[in-house]
C-alpha positions as a printed NumPy array, in Angstrom:
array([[-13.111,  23.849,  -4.692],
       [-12.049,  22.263,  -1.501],
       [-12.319,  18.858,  -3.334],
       [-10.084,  19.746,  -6.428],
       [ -7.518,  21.156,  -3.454],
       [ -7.383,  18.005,  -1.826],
       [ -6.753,  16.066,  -5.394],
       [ -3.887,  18.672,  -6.539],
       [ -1.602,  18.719,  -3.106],
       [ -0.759,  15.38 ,  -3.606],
       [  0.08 ,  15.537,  -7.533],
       [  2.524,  18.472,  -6.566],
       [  3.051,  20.122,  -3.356],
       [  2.602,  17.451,  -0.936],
       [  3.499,  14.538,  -3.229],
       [  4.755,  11.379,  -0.969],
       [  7.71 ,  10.701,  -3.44 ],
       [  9.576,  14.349,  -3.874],
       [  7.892,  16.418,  -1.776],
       [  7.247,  13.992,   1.689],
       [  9.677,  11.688,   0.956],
       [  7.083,   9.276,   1.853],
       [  6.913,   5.387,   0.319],
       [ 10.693,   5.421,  -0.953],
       [ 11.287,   1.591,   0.078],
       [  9.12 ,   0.069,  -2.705],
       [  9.899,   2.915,  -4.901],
       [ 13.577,   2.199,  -4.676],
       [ 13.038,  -1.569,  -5.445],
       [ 10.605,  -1.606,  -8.346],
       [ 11.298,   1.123, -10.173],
       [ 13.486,  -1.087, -12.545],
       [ 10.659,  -0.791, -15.273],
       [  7.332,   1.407, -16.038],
       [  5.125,  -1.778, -16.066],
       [  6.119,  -2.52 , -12.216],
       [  6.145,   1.58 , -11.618],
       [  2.214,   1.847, -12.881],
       [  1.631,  -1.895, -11.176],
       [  2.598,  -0.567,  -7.972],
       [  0.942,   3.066,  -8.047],
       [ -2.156,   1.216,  -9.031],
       [ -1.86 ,  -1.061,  -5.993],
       [ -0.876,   1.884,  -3.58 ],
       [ -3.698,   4.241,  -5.108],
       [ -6.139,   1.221,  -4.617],
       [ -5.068,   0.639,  -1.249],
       [ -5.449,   4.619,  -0.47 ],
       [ -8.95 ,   4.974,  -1.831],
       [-10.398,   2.144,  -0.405],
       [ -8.622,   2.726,   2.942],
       [ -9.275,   6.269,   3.388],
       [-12.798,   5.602,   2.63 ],
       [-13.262,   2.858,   5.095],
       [-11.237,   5.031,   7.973],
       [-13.351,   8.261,   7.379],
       [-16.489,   6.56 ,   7.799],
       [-15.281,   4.487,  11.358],
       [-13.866,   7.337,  12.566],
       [-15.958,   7.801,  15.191],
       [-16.398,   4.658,  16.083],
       [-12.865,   3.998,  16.928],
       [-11.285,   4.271,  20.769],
       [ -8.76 ,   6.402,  20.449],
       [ -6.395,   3.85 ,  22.036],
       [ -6.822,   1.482,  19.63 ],
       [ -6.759,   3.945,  16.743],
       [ -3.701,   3.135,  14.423],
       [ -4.38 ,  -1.206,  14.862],
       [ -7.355,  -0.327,  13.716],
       [ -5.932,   1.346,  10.945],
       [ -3.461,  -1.174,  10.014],
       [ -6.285,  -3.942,   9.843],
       [ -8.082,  -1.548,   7.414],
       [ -5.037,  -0.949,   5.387],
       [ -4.072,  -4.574,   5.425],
       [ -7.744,  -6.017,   4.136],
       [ -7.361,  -3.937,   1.405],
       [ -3.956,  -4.934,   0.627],
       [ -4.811,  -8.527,   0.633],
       [ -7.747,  -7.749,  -1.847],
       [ -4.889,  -6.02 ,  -3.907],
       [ -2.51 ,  -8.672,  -3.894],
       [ -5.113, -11.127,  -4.51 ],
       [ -6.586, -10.09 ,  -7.566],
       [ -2.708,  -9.477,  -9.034],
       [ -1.9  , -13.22 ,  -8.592],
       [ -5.405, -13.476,  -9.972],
       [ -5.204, -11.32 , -12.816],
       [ -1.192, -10.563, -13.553],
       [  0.532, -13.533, -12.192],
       [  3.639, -11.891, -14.245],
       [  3.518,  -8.345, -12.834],
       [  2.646,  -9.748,  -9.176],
       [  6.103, -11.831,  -9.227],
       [  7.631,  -8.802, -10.483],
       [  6.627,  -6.779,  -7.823],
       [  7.175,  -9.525,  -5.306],
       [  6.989,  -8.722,  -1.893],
       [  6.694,  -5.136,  -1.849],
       [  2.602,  -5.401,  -2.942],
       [  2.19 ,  -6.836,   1.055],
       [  4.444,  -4.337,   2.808],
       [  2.031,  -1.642,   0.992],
       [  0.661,  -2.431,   4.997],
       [  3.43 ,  -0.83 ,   6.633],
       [  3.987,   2.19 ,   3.97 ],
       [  3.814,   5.253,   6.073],
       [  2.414,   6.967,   3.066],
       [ -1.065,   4.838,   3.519],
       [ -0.822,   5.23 ,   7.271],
       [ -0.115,   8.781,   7.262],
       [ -3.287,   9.625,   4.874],
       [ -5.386,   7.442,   7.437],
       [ -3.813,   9.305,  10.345],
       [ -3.519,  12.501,   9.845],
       [ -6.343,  13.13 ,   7.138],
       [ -9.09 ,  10.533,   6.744],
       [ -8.956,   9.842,  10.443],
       [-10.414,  13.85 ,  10.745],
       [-12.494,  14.619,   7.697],
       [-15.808,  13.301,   5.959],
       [-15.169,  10.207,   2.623],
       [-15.721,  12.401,  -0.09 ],
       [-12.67 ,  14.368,   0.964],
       [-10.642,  11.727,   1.76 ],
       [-11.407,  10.18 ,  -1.466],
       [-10.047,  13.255,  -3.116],
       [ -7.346,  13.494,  -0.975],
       [ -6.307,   9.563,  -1.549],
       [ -6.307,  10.053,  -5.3  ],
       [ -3.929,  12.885,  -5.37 ],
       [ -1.912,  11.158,  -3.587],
       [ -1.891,   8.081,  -5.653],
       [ -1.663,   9.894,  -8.662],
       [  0.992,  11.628,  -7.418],
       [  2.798,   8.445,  -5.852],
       [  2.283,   6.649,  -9.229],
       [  3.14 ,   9.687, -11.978],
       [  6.312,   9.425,  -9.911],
       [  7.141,   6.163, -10.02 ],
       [  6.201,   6.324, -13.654],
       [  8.648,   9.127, -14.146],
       [ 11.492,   7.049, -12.256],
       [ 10.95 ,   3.754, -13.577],
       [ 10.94 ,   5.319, -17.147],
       [ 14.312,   6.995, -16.354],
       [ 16.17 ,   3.902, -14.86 ],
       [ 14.883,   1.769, -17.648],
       [ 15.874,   3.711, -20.799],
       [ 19.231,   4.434, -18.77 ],
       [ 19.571,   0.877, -17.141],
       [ 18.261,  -1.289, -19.876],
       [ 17.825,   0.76 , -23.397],
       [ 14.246,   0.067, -23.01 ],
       [ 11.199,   1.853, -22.601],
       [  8.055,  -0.622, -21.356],
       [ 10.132,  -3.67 , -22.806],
       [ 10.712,  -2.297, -26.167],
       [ 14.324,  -1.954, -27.271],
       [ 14.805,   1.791, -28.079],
       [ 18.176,   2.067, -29.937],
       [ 20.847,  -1.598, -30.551],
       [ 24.025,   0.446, -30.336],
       [ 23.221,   1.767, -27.059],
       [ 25.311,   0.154, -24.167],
       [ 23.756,   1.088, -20.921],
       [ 25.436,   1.236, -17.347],
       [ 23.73 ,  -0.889, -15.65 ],
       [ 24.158,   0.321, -11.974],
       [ 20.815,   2.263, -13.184],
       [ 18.869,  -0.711, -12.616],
       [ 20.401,  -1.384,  -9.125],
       [ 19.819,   0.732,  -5.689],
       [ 22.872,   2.984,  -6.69 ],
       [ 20.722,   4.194,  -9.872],
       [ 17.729,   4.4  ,  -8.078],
       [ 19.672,   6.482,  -5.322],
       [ 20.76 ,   8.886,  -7.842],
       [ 17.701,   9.056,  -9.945],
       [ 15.231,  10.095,  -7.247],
       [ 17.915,  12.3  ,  -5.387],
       [ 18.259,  14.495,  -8.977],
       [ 14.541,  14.421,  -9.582],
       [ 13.894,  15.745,  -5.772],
       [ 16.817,  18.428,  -6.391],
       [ 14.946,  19.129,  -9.612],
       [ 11.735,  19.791,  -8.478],
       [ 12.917,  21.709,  -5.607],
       [ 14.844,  23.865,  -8.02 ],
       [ 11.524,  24.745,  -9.941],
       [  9.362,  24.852,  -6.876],
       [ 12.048,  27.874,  -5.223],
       [ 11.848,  29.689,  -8.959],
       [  8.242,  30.138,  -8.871]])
């Protein structure tokens, strides 16, 4: 039961999007379209698993002064394995997403899970607890990216959704993307105090 805990805190009521406000630099950049939305949250959820893994099983193996380098050389190995395999595999997504697949090292959202979770508690937990929170990091950029592109573009995953539609574009740029995530926060706050 513990393990199903672990999985559904970061879907809902710690998710690092609305709930942390955790990760909102690459969220704010490529949530333009749904493709880069699940491209990143697949990349950040990779990153997470194989991370949190890695750091719960060194964890006692690790000075405590050298603690969060050690981290960050973990995170970034499985970055690079990330970003690797998208110029590998999706050459188009991977210039899409551009830099924001190798600052995935410096998202407080990975570091944070390493620090303050998989840093304290046994793998099979911290796998748990790394894919709530990258299902919960990527159902939101999903939900964003879906938002800004029907509203920015008149498209949903590329495919034109209605000709007559003329859409304001500043949904596409950081104001939309401002906007979008502050309502969807406000939102879920909203339903979260009702309950």
């Amino acid at each position: 039961m513990k393990m199903l805990g672990e999985f559904v805190k970061g879907v809902w009521r710690e998710n690092p999007t609305f709930r942390l406000a955790l990760g909102l630099c690459p969220t704010l950049a490529v949530s333009t379209s749904v493709i880069n939305g699940i491209g990143m949250g697949v990349a950040a959820t990779f990153v997470l698993v194989g991370s949190n893994i890695f750091v719960s099983i060194i964890r006692s193996k690790i000075p405590n002064k050298v603690r969060i380098p050690c981290f960050i050389v973990v995170i970034a190995t499985f970055v690079t394995i990330a970003d690797l395999f998208m110029k590998a595999y999706t050459p188009a997504l991977s210039r899409s997403l551009g830099m924001f697949v190798p600052l995935i090292v410096v998202n407080c959202m990975v570091l944070g899970r390493a620090e303050a979770f998989s840093s304290k508690y046994p793998p099979l937990r911290s796998i748990f607890d790394a894919l709530g929170m990258g299902l919960g990091f990527t159902w939101a950029l999903i939900l964003i990216s879906a938002i800004r592109e029907v509203l920015g573009n008149g498209t949903i995953m590329g495919v034109l959704i209605n000709k007559n539609f003329q859409p304001p574009l500043f949904m596409i740029l950081a104001p939309g993307a401002l906007l979008t995530i502050g309502l969807l926060i406000g939102l879920i706050n909203y339903i979260t105090s009702r309950r």
